[in-house]
Biopython code that builds the backbone (N, CA, C, O; Angstrom):
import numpy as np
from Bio.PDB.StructureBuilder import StructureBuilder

atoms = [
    (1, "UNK", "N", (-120.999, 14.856, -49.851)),
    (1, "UNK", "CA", (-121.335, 16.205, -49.471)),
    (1, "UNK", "C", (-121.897, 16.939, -50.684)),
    (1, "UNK", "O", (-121.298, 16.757, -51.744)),
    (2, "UNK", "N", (-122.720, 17.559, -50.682)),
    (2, "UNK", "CA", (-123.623, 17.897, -51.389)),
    (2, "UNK", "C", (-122.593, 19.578, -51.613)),
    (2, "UNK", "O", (-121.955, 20.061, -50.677)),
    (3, "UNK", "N", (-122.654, 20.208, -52.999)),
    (3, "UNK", "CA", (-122.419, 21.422, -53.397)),
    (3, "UNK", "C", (-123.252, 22.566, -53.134)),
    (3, "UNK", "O", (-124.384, 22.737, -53.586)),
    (4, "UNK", "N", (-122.869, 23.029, -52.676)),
    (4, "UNK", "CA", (-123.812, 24.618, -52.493)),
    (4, "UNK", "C", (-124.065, 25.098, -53.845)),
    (4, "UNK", "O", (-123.018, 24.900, -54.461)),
    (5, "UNK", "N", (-125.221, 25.809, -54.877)),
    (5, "UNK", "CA", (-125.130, 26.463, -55.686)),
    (5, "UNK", "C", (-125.284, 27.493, -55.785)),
    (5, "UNK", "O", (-126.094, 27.940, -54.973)),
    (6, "UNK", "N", (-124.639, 28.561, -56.812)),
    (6, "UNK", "CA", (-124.590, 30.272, -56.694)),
    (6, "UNK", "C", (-125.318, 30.414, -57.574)),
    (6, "UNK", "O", (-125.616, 29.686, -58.521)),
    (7, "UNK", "N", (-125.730, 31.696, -57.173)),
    (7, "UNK", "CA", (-126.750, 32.385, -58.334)),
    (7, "UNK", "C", (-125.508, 33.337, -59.089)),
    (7, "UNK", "O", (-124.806, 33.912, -58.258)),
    (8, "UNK", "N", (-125.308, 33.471, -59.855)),
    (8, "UNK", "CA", (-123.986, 34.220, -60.266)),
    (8, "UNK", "C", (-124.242, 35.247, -60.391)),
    (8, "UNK", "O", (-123.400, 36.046, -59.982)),
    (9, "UNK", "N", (-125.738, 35.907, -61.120)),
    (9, "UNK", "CA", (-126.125, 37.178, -61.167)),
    (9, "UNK", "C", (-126.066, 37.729, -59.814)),
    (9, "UNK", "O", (-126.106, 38.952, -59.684)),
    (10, "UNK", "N", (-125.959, 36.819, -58.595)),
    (10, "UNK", "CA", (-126.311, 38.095, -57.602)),
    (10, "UNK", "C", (-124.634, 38.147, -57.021)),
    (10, "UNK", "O", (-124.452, 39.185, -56.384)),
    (11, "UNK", "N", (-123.806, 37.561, -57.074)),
    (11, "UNK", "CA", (-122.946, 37.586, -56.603)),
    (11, "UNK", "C", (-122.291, 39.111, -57.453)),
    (11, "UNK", "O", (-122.163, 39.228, -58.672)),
    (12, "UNK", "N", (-121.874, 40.392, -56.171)),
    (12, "UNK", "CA", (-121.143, 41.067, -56.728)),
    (12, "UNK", "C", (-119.768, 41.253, -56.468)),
    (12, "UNK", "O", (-119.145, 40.657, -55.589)),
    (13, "UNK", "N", (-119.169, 42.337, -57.480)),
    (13, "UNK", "CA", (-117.581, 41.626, -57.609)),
    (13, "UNK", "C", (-117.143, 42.946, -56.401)),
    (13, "UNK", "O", (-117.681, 44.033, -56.187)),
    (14, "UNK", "N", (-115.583, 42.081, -55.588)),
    (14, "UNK", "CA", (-115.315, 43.101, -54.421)),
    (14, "UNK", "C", (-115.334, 44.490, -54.618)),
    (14, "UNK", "O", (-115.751, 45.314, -53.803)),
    (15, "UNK", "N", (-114.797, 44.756, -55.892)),
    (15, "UNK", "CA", (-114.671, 46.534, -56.034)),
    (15, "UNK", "C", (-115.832, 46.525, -57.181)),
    (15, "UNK", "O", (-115.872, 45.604, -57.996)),
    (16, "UNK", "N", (-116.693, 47.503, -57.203)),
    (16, "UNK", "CA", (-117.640, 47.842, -58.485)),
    (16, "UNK", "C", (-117.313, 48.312, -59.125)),
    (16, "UNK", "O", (-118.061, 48.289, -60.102)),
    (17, "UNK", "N", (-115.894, 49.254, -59.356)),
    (17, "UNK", "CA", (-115.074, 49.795, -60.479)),
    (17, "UNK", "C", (-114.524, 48.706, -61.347)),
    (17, "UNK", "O", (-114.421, 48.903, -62.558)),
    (18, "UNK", "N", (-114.175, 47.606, -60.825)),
    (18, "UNK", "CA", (-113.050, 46.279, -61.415)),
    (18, "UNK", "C", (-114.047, 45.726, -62.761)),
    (18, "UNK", "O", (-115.257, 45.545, -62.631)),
    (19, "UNK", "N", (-113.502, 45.562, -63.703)),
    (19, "UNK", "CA", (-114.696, 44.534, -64.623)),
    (19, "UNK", "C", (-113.109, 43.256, -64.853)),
    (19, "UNK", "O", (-111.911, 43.208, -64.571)),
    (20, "UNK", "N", (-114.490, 42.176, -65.743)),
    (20, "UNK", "CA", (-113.333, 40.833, -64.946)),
    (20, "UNK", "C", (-113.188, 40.536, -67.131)),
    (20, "UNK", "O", (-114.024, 40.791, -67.997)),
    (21, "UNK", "N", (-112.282, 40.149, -67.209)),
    (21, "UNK", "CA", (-111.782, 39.938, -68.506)),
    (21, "UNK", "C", (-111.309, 38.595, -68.875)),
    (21, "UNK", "O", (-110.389, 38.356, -68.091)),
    (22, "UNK", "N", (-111.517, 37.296, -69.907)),
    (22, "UNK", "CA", (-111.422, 36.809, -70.048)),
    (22, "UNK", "C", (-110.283, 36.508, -71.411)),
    (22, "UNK", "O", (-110.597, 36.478, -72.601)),
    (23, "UNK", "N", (-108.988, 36.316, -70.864)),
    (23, "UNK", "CA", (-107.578, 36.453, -71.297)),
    (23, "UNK", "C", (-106.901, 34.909, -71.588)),
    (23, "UNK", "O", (-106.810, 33.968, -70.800)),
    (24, "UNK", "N", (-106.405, 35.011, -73.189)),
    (24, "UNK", "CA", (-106.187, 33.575, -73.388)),
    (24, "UNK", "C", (-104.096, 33.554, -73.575)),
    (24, "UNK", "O", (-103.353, 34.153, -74.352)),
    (25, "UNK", "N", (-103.875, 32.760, -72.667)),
    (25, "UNK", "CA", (-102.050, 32.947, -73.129)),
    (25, "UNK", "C", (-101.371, 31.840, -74.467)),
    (25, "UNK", "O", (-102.078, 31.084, -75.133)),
    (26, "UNK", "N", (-100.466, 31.932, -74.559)),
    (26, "UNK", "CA", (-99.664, 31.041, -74.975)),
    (26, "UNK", "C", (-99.277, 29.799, -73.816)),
    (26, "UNK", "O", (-99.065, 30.225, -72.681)),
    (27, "UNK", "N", (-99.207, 28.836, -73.947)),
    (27, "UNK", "CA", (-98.818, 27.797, -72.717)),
    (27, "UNK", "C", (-97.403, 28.198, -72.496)),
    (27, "UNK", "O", (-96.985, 27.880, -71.382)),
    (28, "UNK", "N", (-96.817, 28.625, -73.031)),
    (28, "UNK", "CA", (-95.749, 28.376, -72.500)),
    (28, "UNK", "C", (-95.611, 29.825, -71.166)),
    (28, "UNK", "O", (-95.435, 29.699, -69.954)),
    (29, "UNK", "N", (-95.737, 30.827, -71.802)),
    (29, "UNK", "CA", (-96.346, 32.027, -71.225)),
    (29, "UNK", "C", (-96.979, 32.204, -69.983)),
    (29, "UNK", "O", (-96.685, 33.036, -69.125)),
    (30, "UNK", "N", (-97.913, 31.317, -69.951)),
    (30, "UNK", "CA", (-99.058, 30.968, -68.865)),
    (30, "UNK", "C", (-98.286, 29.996, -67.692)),
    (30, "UNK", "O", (-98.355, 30.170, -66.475)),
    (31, "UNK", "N", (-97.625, 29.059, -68.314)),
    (31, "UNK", "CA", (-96.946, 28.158, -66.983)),
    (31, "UNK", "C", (-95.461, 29.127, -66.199)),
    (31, "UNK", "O", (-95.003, 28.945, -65.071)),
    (32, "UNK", "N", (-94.852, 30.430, -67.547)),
    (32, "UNK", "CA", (-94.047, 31.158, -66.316)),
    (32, "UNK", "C", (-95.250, 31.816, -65.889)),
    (32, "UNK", "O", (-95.815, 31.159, -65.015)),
    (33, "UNK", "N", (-95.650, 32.534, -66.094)),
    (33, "UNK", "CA", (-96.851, 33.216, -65.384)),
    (33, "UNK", "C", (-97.302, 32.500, -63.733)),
    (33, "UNK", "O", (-96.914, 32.959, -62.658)),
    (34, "UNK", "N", (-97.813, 31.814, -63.834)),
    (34, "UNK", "CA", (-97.904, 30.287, -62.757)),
    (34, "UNK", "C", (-96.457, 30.236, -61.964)),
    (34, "UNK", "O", (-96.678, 30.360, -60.759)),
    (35, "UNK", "N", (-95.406, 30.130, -62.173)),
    (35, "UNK", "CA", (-94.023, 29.748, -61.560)),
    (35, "UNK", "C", (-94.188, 31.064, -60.716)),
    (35, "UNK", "O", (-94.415, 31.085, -59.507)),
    (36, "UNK", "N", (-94.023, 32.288, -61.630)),
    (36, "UNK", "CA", (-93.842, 33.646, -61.106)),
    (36, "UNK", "C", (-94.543, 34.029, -59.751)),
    (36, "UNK", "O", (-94.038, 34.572, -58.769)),
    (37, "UNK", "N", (-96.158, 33.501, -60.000)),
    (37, "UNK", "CA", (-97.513, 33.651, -58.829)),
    (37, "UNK", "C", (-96.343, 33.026, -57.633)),
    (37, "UNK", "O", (-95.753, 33.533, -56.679)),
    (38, "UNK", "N", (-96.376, 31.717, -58.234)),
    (38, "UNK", "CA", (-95.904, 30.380, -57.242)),
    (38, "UNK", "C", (-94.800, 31.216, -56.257)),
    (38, "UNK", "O", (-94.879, 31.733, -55.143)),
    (39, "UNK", "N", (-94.094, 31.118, -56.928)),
    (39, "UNK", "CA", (-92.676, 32.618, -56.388)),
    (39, "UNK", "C", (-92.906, 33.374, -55.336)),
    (39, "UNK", "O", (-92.426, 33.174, -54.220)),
    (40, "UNK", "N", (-93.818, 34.481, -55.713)),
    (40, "UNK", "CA", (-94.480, 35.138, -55.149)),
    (40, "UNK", "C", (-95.354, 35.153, -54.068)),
    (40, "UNK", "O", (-95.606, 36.102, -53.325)),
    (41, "UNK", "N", (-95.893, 33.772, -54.038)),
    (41, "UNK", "CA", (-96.739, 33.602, -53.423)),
    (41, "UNK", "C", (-98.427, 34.490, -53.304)),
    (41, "UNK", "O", (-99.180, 34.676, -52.348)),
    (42, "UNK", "N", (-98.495, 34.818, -54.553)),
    (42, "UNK", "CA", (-99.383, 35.391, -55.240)),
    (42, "UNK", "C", (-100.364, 34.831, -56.069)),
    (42, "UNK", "O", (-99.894, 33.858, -56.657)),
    (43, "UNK", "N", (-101.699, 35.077, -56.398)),
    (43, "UNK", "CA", (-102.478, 34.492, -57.350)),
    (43, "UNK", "C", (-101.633, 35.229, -58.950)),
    (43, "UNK", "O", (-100.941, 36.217, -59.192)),
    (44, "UNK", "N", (-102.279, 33.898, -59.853)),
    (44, "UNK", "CA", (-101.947, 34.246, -61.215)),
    (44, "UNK", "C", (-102.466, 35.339, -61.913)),
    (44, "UNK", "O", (-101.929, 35.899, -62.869)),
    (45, "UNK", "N", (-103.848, 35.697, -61.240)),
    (45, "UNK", "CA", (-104.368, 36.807, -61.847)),
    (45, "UNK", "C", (-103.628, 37.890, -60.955)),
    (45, "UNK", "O", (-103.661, 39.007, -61.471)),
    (46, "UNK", "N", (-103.000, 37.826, -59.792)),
    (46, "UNK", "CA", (-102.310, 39.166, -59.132)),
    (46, "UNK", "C", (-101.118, 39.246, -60.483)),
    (46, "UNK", "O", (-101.335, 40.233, -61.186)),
    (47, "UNK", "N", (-100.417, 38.747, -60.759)),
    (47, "UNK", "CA", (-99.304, 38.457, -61.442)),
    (47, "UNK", "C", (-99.805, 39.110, -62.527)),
    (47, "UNK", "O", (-99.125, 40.135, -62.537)),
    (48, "UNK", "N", (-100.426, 39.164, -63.285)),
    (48, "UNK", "CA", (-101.216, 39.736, -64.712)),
    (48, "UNK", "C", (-101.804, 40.853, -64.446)),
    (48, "UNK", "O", (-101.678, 41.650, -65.375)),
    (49, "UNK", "N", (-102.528, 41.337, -63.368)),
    (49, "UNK", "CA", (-103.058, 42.785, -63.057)),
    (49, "UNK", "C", (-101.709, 43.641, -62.950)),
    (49, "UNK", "O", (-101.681, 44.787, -63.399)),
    (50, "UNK", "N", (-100.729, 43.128, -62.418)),
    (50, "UNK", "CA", (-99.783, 44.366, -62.176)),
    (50, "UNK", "C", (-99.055, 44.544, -62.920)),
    (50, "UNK", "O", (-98.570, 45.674, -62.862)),
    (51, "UNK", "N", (-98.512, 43.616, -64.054)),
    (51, "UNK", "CA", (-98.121, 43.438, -65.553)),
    (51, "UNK", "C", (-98.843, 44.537, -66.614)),
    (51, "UNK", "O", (-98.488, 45.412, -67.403)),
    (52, "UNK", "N", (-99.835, 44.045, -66.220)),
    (52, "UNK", "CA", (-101.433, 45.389, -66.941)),
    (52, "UNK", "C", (-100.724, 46.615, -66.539)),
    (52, "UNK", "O", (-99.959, 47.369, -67.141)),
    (53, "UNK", "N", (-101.220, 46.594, -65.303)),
    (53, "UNK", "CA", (-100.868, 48.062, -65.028)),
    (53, "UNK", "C", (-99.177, 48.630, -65.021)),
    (53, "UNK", "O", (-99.034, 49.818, -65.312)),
    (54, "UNK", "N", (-98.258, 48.041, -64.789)),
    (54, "UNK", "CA", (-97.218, 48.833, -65.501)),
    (54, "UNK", "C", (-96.955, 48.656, -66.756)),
    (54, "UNK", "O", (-95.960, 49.276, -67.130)),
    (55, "UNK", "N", (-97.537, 47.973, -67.627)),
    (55, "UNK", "CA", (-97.605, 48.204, -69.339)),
    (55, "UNK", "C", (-98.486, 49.631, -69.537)),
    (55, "UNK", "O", (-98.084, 50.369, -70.436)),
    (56, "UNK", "N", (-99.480, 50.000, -68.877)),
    (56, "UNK", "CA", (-100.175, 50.750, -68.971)),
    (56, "UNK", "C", (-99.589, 52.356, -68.569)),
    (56, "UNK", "O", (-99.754, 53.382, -69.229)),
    (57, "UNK", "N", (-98.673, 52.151, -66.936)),
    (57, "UNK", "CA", (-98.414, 53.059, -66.684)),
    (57, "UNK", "C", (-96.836, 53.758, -67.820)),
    (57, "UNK", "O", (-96.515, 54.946, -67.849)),
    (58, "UNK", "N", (-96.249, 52.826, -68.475)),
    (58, "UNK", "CA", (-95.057, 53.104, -68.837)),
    (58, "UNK", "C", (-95.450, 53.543, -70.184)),
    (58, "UNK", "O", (-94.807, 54.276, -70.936)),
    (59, "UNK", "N", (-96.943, 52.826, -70.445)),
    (59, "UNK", "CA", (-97.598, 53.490, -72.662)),
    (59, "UNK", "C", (-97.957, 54.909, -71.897)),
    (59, "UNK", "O", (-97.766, 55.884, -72.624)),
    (60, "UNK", "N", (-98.448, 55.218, -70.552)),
    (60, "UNK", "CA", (-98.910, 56.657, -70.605)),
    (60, "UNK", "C", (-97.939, 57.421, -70.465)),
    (60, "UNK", "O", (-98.072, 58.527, -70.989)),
    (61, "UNK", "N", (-96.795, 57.170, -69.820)),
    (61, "UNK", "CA", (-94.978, 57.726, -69.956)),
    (61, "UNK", "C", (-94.744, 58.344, -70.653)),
    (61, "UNK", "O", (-94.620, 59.562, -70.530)),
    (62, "UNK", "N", (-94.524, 57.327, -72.184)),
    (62, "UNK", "CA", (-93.846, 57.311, -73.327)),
    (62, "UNK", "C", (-95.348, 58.660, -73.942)),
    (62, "UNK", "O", (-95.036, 59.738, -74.448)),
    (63, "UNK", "N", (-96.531, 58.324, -73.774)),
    (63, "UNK", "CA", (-97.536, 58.853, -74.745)),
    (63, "UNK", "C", (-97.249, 60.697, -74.377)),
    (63, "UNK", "O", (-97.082, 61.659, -75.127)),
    (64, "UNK", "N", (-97.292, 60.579, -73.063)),
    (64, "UNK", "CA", (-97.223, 62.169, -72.184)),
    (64, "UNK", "C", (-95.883, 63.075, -73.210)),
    (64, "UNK", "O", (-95.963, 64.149, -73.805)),
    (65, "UNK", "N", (-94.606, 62.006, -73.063)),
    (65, "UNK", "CA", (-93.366, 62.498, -73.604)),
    (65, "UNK", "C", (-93.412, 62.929, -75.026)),
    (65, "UNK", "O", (-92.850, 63.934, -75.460)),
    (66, "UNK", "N", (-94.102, 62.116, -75.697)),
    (66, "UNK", "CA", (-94.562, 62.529, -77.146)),
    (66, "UNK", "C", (-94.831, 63.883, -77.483)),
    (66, "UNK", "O", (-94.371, 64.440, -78.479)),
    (67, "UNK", "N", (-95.751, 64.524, -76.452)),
    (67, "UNK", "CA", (-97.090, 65.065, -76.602)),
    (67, "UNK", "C", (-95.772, 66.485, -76.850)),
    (67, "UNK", "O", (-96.140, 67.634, -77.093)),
]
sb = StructureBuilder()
sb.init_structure("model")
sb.init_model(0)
sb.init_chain("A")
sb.init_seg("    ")
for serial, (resi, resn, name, xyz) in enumerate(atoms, 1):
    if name == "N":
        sb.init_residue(resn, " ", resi, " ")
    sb.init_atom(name, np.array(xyz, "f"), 0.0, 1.0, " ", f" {name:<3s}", serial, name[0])
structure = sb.get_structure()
């Protein structure tokens, strides 16, 4: 069976706000990461976006409380 090929430039990404980031772990890091998805029944990148974002939401917490 023959592969379909993509043009990658035209393919756009589901949300046009999202940009896509290329993130390197520790192995050991990366395989709980993987268990966690598995768990979940979630992709690995779901598992890491929402990690993002409550690291993010809890630095703007702490930053607000500072202020």
């Amino acid at each position: 069976m023959k592969r379909k090929t993509v043009d990658k430039r035209k393919v756009t990404p589901q949300n046009p706000s999202w940009v896509r980031a290329s993130v390197s772990f520790p192995s050991d890091v990366y395989q709980i990461l993987g268990e966690l998805a598995k768990n979940k029944k979630v992709s690995l990148a779901w598992v890491v976006r929402e990690a993002a974002e409550r690291y993010v939401a809890e630095a703007k917490a702490e930053n607000e409380k500072s202020k």
